[in-house]
MDTraj code that builds the backbone (N, CA, C; nanometers):
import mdtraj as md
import numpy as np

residues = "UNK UNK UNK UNK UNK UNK UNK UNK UNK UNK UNK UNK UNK UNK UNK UNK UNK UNK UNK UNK UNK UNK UNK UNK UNK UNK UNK UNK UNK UNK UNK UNK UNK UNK UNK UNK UNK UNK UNK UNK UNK UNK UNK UNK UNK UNK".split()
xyz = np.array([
    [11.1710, 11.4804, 11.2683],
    [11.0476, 11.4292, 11.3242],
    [11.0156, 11.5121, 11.4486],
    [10.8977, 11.5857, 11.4666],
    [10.8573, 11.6712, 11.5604],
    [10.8569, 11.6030, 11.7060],
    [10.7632, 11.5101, 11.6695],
    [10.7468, 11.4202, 11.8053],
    [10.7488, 11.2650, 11.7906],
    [10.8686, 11.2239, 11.8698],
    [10.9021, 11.0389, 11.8520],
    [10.7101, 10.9970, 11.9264],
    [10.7329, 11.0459, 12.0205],
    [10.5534, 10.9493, 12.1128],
    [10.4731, 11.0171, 12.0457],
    [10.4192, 11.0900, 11.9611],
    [10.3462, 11.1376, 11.8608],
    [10.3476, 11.0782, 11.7602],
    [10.4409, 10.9926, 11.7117],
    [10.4450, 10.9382, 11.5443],
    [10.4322, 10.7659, 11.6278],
    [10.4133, 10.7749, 11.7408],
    [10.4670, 10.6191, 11.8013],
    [10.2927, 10.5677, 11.8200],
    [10.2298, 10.7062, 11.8969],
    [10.0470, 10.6663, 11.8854],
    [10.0202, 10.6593, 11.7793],
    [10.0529, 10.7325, 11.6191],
    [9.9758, 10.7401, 11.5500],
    [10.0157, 10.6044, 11.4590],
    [10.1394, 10.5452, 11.4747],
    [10.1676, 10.4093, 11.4126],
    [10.1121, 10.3255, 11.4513],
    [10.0792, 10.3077, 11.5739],
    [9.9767, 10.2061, 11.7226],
    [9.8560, 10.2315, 11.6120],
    [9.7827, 10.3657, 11.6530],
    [9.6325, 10.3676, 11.5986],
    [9.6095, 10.2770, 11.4872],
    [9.7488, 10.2896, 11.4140],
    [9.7449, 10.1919, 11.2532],
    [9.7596, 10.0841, 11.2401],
    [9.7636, 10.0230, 11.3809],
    [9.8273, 9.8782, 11.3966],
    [9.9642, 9.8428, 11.3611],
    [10.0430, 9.9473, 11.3741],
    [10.1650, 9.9002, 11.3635],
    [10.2290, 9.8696, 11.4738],
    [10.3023, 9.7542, 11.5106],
    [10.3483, 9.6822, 11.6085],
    [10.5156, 9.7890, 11.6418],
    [10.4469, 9.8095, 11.7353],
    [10.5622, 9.8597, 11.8398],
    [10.6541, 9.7980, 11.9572],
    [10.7855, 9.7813, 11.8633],
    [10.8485, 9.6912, 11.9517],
    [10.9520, 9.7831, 12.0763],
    [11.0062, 9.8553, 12.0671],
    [11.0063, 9.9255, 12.1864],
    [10.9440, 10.0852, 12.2196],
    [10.9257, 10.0607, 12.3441],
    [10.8734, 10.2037, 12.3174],
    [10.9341, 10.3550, 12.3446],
    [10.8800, 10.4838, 12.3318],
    [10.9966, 10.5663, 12.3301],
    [11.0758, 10.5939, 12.4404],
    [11.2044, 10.6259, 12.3988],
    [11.2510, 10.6445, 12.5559],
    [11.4379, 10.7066, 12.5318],
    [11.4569, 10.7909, 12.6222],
    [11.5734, 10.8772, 12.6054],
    [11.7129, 10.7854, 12.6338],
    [11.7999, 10.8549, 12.5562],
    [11.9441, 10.7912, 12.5114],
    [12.0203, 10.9281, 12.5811],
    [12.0457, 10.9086, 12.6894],
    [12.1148, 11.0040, 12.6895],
    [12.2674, 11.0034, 12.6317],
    [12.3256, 10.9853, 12.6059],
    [12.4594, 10.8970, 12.5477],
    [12.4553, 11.0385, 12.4003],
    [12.3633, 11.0439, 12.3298],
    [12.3408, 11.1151, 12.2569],
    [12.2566, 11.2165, 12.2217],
    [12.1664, 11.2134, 12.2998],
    [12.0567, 11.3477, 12.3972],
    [11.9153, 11.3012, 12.2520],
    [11.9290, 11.2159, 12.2523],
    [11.8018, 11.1650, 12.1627],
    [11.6603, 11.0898, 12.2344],
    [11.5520, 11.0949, 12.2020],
    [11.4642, 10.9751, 12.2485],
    [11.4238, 10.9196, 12.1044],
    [11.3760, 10.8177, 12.1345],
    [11.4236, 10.6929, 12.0266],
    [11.3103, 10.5975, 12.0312],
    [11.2661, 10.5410, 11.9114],
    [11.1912, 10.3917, 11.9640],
    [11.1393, 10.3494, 11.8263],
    [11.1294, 10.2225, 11.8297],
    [11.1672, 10.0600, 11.7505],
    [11.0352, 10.0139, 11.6786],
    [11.0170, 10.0215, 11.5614],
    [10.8750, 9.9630, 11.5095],
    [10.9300, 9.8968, 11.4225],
    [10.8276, 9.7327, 11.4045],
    [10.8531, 9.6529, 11.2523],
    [10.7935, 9.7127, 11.1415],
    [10.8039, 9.6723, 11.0542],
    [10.7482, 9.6806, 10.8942],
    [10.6717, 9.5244, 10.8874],
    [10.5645, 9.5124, 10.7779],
    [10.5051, 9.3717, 10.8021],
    [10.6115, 9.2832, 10.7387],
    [10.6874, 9.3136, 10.7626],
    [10.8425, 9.1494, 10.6949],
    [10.9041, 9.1654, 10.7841],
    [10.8733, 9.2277, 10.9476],
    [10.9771, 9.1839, 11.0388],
    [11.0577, 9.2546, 11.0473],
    [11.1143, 9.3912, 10.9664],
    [11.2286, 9.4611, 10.9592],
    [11.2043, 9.5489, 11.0672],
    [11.3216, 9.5760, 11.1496],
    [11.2712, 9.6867, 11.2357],
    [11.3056, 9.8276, 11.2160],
    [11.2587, 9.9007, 11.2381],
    [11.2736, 10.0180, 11.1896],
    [11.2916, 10.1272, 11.2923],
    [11.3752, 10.2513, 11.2789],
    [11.3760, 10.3100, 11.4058],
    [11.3330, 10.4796, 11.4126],
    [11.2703, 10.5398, 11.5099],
    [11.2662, 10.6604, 11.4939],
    [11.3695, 10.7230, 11.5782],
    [11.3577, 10.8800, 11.5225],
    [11.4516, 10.9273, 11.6551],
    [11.4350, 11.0776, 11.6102],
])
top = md.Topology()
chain = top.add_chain()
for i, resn in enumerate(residues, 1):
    res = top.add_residue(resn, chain, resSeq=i)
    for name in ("N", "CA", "C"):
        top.add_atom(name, md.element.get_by_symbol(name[0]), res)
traj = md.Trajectory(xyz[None], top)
């Protein structure tokens, strides 16, 4: 995935509910962030 806050606006624009938003892990040098599916599942990018 090129860009986590790039795929994070364009899920927003779609109304997809963004439950956290992006943000760095350093622990594993990743940034990261949390969207549902419409059944509640959460789903993660990175």
């Amino acid at each position: 995935m090129a860009s986590v806050d790039a795929t994070v606006e364009n899920l927003r624009a779609r109304g997809v509910t963004i439950v956290t938003e992006p943000f760095e892990l350093l622990a594993i040098s990743r940034r990261l962030a949390f969207f549902s599916d419409p059944f509640g599942n959460l789903i993660e990018l990175a």
